[in-house]
SEZA-858498 format. One record per atom (N, C-alpha, C): x, y, z; atom name; residue number from 0; chain. Coordinates in nm, 3 decimals. Layout:
X/Y/Z/CA/NUM/A
...
END
This chain:
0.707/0.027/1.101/N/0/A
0.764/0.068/0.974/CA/0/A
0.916/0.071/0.987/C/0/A
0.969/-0.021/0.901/N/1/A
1.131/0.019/0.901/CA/1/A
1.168/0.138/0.878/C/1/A
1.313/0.188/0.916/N/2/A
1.397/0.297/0.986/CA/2/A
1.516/0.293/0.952/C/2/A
1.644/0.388/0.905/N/3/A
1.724/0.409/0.875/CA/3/A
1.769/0.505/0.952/C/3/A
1.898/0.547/0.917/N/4/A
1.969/0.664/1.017/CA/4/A
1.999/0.791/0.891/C/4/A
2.005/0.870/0.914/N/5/A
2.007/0.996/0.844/CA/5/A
2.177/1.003/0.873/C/5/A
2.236/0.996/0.929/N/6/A
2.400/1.013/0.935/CA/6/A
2.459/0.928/0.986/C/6/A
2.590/0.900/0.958/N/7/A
2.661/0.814/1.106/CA/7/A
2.700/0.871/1.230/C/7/A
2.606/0.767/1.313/N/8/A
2.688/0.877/1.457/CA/8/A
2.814/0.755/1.535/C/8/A
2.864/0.845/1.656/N/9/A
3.015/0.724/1.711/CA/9/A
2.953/0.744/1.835/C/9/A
3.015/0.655/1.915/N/10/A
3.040/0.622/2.067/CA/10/A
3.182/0.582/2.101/C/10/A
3.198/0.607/2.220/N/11/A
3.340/0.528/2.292/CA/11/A
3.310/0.479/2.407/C/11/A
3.296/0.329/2.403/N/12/A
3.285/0.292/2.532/CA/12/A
3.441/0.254/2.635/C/12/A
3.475/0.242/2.716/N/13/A
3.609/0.162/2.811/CA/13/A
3.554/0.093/2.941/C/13/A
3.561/-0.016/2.882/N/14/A
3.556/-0.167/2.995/CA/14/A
3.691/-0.196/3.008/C/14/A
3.685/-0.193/3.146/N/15/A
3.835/-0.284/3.192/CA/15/A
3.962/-0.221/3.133/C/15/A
3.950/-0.113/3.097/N/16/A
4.093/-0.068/3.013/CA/16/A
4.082/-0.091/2.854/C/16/A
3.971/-0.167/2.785/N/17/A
3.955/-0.192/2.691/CA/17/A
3.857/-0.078/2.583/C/17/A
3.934/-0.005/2.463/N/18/A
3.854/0.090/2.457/CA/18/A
3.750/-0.008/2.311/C/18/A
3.598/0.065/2.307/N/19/A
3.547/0.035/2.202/CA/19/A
3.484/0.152/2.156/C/19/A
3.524/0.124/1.995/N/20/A
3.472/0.237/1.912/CA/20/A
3.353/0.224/1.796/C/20/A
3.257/0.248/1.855/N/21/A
3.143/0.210/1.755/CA/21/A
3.095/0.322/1.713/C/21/A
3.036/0.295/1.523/N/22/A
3.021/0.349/1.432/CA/22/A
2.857/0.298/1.391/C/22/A
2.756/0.345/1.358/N/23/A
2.672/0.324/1.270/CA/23/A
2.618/0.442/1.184/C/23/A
2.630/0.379/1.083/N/24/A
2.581/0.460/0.959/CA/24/A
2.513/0.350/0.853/C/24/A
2.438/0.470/0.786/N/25/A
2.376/0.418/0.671/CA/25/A
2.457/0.331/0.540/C/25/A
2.359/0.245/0.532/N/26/A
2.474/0.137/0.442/CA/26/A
2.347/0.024/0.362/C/26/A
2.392/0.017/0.219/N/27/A
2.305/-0.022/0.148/CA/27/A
2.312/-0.206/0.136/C/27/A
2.433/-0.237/0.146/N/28/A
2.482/-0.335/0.091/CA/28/A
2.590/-0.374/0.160/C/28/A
2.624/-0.501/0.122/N/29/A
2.745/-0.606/0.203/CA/29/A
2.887/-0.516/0.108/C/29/A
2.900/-0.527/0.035/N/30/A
2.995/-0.467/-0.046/CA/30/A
3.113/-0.349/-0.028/C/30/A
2.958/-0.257/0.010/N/31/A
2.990/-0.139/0.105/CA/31/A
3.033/-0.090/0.270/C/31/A
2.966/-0.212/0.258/N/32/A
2.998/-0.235/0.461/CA/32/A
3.147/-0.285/0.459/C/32/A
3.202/-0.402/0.351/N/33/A
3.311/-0.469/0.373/CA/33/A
3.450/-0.353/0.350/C/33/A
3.392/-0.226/0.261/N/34/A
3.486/-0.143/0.196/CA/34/A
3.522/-0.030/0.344/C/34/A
3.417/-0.022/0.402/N/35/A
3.422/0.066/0.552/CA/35/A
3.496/0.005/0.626/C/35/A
3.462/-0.161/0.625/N/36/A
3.560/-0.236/0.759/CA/36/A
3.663/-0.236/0.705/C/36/A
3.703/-0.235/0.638/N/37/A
3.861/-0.245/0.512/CA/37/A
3.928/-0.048/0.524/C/37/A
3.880/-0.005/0.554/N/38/A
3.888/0.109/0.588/CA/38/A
3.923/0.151/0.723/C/38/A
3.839/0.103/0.820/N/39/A
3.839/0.079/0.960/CA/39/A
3.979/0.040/0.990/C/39/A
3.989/-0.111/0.942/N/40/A
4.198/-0.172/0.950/CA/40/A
4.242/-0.088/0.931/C/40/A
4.257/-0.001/0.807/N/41/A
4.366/0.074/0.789/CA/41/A
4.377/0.178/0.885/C/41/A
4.334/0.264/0.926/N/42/A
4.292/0.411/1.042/CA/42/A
4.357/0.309/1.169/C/42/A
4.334/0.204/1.224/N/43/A
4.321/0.162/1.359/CA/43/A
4.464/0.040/1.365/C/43/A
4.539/0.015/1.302/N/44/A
4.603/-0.105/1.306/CA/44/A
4.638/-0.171/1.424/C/44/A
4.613/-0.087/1.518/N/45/A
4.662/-0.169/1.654/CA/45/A
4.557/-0.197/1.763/C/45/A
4.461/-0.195/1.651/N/46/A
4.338/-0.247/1.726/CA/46/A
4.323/-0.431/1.732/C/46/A
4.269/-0.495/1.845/N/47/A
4.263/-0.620/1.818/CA/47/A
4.161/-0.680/1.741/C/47/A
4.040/-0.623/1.740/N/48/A
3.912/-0.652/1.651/CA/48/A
3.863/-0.569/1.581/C/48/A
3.802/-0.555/1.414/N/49/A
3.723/-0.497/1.393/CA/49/A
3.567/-0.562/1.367/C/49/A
3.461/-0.544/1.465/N/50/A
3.372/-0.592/1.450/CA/50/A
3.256/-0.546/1.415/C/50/A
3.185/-0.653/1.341/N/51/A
3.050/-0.551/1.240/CA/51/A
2.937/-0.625/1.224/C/51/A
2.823/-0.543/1.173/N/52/A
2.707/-0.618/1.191/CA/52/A
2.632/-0.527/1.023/C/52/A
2.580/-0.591/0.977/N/53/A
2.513/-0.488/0.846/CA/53/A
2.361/-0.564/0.852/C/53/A
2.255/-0.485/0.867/N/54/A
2.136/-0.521/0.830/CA/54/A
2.075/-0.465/0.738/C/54/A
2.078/-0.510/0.627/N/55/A
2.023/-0.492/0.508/CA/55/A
1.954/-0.602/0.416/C/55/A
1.807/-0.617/0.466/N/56/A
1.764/-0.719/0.380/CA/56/A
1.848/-0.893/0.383/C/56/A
1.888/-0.911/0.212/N/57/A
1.940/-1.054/0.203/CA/57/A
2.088/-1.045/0.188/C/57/A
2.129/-0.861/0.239/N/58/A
2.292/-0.893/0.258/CA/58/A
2.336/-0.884/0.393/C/58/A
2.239/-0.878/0.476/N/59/A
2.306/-0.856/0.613/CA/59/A
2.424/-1.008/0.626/C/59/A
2.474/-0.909/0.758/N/60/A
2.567/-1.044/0.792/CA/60/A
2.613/-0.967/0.981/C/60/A
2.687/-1.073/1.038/N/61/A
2.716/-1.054/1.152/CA/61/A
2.887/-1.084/1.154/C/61/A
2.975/-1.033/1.217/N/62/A
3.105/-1.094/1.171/CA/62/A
3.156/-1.050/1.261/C/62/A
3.237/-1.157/1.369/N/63/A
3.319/-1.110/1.493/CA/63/A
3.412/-1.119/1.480/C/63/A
3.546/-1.148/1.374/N/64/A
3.635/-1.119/1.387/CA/64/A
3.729/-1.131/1.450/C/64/A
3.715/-1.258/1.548/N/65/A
3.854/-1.321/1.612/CA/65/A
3.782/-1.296/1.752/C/65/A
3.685/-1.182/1.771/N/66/A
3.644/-1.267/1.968/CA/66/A
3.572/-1.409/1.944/C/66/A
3.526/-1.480/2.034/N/67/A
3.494/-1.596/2.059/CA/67/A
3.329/-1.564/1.999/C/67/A
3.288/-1.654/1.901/N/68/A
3.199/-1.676/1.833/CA/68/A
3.027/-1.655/1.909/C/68/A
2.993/-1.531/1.809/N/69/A
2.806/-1.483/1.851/CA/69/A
2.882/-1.421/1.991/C/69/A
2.965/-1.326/2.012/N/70/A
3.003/-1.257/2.133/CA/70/A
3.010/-1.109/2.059/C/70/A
3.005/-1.104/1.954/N/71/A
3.020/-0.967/1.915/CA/71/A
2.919/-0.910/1.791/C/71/A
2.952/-0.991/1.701/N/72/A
2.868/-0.946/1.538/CA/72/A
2.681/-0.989/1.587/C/72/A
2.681/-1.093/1.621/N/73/A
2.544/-1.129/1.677/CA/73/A
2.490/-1.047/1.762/C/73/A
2.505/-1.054/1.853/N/74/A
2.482/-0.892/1.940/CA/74/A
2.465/-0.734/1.888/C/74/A
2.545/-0.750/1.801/N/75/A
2.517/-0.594/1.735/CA/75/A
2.407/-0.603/1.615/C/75/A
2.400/-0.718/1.576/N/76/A
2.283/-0.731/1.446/CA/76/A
2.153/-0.734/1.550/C/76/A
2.167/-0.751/1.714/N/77/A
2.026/-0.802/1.743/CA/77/A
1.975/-0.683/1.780/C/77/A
2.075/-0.578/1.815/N/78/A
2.056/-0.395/1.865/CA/78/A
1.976/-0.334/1.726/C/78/A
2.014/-0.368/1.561/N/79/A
1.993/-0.330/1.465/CA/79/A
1.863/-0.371/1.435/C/79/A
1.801/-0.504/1.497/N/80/A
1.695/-0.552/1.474/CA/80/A
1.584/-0.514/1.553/C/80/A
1.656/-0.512/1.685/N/81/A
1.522/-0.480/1.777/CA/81/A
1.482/-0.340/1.753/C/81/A
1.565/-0.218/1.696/N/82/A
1.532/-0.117/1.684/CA/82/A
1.470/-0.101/1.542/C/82/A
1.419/-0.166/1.503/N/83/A
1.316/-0.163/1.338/CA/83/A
1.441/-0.117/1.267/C/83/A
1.536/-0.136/1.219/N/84/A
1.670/-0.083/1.150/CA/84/A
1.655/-0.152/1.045/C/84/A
1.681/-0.113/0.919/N/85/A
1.711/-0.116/0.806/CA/85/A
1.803/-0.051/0.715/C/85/A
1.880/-0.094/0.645/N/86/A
2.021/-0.037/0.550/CA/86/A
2.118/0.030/0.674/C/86/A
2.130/-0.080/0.759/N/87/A
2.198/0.008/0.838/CA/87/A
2.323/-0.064/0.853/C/87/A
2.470/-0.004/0.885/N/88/A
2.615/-0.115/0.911/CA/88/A
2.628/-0.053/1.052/C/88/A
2.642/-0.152/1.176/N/89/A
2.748/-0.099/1.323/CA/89/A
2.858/-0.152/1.291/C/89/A
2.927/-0.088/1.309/N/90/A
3.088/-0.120/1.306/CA/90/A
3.145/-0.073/1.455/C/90/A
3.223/-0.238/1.552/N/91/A
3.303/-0.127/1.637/CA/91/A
3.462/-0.205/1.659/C/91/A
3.515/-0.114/1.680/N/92/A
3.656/-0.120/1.683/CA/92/A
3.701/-0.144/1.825/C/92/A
3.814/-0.271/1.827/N/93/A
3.815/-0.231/1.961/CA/93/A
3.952/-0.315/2.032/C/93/A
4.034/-0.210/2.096/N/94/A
4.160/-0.181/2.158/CA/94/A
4.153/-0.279/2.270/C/94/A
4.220/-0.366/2.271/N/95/A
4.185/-0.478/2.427/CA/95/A
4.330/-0.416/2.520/C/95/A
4.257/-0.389/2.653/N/96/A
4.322/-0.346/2.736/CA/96/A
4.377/-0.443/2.832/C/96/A
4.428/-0.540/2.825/N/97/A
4.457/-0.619/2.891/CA/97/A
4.387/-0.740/2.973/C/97/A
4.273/-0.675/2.992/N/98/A
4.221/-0.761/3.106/CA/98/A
4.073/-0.832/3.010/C/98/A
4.067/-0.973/3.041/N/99/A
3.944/-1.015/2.942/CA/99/A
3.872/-1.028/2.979/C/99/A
3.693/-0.967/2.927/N/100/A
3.587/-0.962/2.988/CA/100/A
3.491/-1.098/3.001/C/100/A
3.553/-1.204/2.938/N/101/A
3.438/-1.312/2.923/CA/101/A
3.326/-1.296/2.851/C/101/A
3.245/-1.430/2.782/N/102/A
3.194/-1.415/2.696/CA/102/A
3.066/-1.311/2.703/C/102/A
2.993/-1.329/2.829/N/103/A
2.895/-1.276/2.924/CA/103/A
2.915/-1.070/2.883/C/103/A
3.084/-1.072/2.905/N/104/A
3.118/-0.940/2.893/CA/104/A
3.114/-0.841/2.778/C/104/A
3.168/-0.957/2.673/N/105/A
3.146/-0.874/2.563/CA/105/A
3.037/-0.848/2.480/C/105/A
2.944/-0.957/2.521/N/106/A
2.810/-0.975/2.453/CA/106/A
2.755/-0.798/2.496/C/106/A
2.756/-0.765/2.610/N/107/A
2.716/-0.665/2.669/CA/107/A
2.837/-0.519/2.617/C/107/A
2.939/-0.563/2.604/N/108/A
2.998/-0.413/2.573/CA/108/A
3.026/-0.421/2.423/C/108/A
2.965/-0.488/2.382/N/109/A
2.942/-0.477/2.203/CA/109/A
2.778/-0.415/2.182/C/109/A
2.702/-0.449/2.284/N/110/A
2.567/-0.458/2.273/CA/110/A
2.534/-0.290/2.330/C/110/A
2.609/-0.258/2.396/N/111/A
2.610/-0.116/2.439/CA/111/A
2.667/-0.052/2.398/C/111/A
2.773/-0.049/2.328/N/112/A
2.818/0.023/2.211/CA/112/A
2.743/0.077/2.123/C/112/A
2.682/-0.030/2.039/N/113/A
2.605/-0.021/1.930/CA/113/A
2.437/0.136/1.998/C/113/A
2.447/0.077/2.105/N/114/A
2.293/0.089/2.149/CA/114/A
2.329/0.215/2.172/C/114/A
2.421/0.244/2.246/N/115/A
2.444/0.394/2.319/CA/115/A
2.496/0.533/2.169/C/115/A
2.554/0.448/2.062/N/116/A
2.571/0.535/1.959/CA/116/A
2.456/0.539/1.875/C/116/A
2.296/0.459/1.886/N/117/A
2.213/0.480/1.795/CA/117/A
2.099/0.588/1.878/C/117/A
2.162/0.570/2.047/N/118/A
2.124/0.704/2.119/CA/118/A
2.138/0.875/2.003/C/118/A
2.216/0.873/1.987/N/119/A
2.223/0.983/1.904/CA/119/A
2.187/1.018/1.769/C/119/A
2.136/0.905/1.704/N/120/A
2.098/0.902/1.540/CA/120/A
1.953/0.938/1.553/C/120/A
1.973/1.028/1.447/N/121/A
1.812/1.052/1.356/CA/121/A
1.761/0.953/1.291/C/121/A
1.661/0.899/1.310/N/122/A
1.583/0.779/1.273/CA/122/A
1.470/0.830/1.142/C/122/A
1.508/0.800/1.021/N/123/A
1.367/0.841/0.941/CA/123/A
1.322/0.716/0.846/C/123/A
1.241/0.707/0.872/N/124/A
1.132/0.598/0.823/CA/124/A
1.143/0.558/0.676/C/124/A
1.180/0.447/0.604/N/125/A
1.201/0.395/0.477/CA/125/A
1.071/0.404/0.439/C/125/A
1.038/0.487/0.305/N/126/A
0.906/0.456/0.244/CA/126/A
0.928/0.414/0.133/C/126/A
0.882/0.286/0.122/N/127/A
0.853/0.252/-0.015/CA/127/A
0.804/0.280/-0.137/C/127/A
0.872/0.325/-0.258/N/128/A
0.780/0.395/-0.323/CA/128/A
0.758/0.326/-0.462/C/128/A
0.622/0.353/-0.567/N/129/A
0.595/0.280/-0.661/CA/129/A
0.546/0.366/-0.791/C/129/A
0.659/0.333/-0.874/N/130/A
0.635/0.449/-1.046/CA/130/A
0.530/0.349/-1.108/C/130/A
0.447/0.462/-1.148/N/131/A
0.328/0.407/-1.245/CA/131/A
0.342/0.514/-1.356/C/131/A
0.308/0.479/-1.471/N/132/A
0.282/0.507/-1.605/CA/132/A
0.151/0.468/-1.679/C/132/A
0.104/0.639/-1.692/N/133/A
-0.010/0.606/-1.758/CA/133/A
-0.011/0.670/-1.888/C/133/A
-0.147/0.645/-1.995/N/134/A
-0.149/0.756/-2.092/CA/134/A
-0.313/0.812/-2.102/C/134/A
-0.332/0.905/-2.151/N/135/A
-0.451/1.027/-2.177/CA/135/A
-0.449/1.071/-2.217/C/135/A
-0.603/1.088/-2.358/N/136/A
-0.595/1.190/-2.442/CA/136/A
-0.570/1.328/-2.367/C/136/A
-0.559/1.431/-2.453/N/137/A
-0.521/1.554/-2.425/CA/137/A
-0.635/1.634/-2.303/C/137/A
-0.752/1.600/-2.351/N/138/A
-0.860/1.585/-2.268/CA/138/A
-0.886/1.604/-2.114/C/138/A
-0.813/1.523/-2.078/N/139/A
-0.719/1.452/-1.997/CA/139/A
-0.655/1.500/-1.900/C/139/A
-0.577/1.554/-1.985/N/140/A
-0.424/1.594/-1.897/CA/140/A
-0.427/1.716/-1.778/C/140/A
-0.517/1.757/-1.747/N/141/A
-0.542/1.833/-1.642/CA/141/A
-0.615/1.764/-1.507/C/141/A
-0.735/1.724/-1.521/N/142/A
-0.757/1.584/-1.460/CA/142/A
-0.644/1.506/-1.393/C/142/A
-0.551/1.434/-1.471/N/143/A
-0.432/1.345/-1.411/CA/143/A
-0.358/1.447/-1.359/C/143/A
-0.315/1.551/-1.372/N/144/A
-0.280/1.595/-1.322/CA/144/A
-0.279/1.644/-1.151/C/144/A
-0.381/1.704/-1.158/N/145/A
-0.470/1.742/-1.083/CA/145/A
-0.449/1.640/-0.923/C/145/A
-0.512/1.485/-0.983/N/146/A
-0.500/1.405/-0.935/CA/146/A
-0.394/1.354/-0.874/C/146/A
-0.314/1.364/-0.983/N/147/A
-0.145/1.335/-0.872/CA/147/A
-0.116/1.401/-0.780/C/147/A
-0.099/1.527/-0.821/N/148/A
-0.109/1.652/-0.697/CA/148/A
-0.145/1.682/-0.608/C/148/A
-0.268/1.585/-0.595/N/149/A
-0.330/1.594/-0.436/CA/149/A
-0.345/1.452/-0.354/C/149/A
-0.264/1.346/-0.470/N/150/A
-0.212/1.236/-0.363/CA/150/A
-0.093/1.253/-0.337/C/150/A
-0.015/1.396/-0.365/N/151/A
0.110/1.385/-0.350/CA/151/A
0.216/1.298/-0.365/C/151/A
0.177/1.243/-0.541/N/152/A
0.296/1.193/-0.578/CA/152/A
0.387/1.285/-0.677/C/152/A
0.486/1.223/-0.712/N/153/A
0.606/1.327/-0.774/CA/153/A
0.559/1.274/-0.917/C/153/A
0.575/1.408/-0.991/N/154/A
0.561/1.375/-1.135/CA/154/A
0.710/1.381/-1.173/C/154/A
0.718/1.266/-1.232/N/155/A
0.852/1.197/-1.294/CA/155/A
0.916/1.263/-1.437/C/155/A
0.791/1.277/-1.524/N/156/A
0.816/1.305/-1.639/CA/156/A
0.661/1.303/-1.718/C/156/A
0.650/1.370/-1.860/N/157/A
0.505/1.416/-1.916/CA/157/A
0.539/1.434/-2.022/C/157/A
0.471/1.327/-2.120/N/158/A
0.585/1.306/-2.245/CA/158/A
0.409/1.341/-2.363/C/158/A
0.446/1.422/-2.470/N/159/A
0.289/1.442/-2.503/CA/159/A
0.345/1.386/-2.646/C/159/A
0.275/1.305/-2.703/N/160/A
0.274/1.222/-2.856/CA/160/A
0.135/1.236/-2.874/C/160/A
0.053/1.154/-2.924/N/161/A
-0.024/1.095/-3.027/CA/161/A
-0.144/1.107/-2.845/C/161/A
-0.094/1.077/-2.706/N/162/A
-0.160/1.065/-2.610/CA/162/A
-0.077/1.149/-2.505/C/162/A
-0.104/1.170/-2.409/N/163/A
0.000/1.239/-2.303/CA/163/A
0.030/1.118/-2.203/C/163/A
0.177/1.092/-2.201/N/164/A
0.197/0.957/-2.151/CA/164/A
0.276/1.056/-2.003/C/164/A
0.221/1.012/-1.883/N/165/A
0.259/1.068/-1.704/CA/165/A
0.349/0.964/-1.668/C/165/A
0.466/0.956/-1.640/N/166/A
0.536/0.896/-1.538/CA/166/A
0.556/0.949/-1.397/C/166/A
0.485/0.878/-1.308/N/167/A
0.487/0.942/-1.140/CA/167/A
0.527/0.826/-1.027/C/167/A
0.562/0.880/-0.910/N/168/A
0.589/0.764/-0.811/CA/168/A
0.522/0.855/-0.701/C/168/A
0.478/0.710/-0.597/N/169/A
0.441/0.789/-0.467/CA/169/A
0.427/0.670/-0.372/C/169/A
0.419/0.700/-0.232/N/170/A
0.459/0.603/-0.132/CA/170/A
0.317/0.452/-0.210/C/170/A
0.369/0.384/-0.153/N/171/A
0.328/0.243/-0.223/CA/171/A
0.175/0.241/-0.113/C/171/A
0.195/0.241/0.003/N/172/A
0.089/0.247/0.037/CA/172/A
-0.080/0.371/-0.038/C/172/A
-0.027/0.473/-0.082/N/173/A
-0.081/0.560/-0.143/CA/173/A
-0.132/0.539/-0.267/C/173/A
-0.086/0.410/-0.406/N/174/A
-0.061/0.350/-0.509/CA/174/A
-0.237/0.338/-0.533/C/174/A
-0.279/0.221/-0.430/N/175/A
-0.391/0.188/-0.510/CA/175/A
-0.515/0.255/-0.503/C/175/A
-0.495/0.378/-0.423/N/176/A
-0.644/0.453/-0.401/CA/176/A
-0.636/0.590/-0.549/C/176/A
-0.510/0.630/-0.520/N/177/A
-0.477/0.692/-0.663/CA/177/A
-0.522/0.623/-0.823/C/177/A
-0.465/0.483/-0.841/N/178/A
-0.509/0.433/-0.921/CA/178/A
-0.647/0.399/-0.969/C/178/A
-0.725/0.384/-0.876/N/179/A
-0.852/0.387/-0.862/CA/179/A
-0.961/0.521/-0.924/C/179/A
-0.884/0.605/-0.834/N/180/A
-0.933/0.748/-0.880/CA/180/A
-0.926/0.812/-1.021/C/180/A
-0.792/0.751/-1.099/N/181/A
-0.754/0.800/-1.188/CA/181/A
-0.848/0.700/-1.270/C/181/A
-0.874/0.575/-1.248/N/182/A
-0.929/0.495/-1.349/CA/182/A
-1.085/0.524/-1.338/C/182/A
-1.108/0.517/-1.250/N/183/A
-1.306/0.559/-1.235/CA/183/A
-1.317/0.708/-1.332/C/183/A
-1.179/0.816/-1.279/N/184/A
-1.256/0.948/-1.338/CA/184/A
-1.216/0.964/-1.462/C/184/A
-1.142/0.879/-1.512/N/185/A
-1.112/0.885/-1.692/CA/185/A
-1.209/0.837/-1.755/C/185/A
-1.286/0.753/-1.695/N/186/A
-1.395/0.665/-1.764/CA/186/A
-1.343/0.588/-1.861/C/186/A
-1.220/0.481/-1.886/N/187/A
-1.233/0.406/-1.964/CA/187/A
-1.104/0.476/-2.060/C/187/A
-1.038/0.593/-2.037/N/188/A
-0.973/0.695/-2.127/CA/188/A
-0.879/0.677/-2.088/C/188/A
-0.824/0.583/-1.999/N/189/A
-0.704/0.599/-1.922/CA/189/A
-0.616/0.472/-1.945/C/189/A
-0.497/0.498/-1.996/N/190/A
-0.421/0.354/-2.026/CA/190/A
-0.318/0.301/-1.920/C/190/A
-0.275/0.244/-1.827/N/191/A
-0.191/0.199/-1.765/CA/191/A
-0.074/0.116/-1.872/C/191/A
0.063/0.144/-1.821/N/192/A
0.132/0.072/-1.900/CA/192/A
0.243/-0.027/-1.835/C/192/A
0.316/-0.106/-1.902/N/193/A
0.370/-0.207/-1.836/CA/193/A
0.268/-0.272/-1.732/C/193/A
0.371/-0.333/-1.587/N/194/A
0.324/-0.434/-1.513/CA/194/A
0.302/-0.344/-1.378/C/194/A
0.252/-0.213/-1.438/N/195/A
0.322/-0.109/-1.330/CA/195/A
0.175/-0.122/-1.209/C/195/A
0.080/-0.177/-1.246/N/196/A
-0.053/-0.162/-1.205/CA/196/A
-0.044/-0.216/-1.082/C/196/A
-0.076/-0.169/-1.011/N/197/A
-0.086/-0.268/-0.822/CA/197/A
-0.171/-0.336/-0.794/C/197/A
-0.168/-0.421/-0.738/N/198/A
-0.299/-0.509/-0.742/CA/198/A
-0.396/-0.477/-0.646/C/198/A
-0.550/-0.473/-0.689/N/199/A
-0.634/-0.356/-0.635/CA/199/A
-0.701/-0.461/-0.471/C/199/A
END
């Protein structure tokens, strides 16, 4: 099951005189990651690289930033991957101390950066979740109720007209045994609306 971080945590690594400062935190989007590294320049200006990695779905990206190419951003997207990571940005910063580690080197002190600061993050599990909308005579409305409540989904909203129309969400895996339940014990009384129905 994909995984996110509950905060950003840091590290400091120093190779060779060279300091690196890595960051991961939660991050939704390319947009947002670019506004952090744009952020990062400003705080650090006399840093030689700012390098980053964002895994998020179809905006991830890898971006090294002037070391020698798949020595830095690649490496940190593969720390983000192997650890089931999702919506997540590493960002690390990093001060070259004179002496150069080779390509071999940095692959590894970008790769331990990342790794040694997700040492410290709270990891909580992305659940997917899915709003359904139904309606029921008045009849009804204790029943659905009832029912939501003990699949533990969230009631959204309970709008009463002409029918009592339920808006609820609950983990997606949870979706179609609920739906089921609600449709067998209405007998036929129960309206689903929109495309909201899961496929059984």
């Amino acid at each position: 099951m994909p995984q996110t971080i509950a905060a950003p945590v840091h590290h400091e690594l120093v190779i060779k005189k060279s300091r690196f400062l890595a960051c991961v935190q939660p991050m939704a989007d390319r947009s947002g990651a670019q506004q952090v590294v744009a952020a990062l320049r400003a705080q650090h200006p006399g840093a030689a690289h700012v390098c980053w990695a964002l895994l998020a779905g179809g905006q991830s990206a890898a971006v090294d930033d002037g070391e020698p190419s798949g020595t830095a951003g690649r490496p940190m997207l593969d720390v983000l991957r192997h650890q089931d990571l999702e919506g997540v940005l590493a960002t690390v910063v990093r001060y070259f101390g004179g002496v150069k580690l080779g390509a071999g080197g940095l692959v590894r002190a970008y790769t331990d950066s990342v790794a040694q600061a997700l040492l410290q993050a709270e990891k909580i599990a992305i659940v997917k979740l899915r709003a359904l909308r139904c309606s029921v005579p008045y009849a009804l409305e204790g029943f659905v109720r009832r029912e939501i409540d003990l699949a533990g989904a969230t009631l959204d909203e309970v709008t009463h007209g002409n029918d009592v129309l339920f808006a609820f969400s609950l983990p997606e895996q949870a979706a179609a045994a609920l739906v089921t339940r609600l449709s067998e014990g209405s007998h036929g009384r129960l309206a689903w609306h929109d495309d909201d129905l899961p496929p059984q």
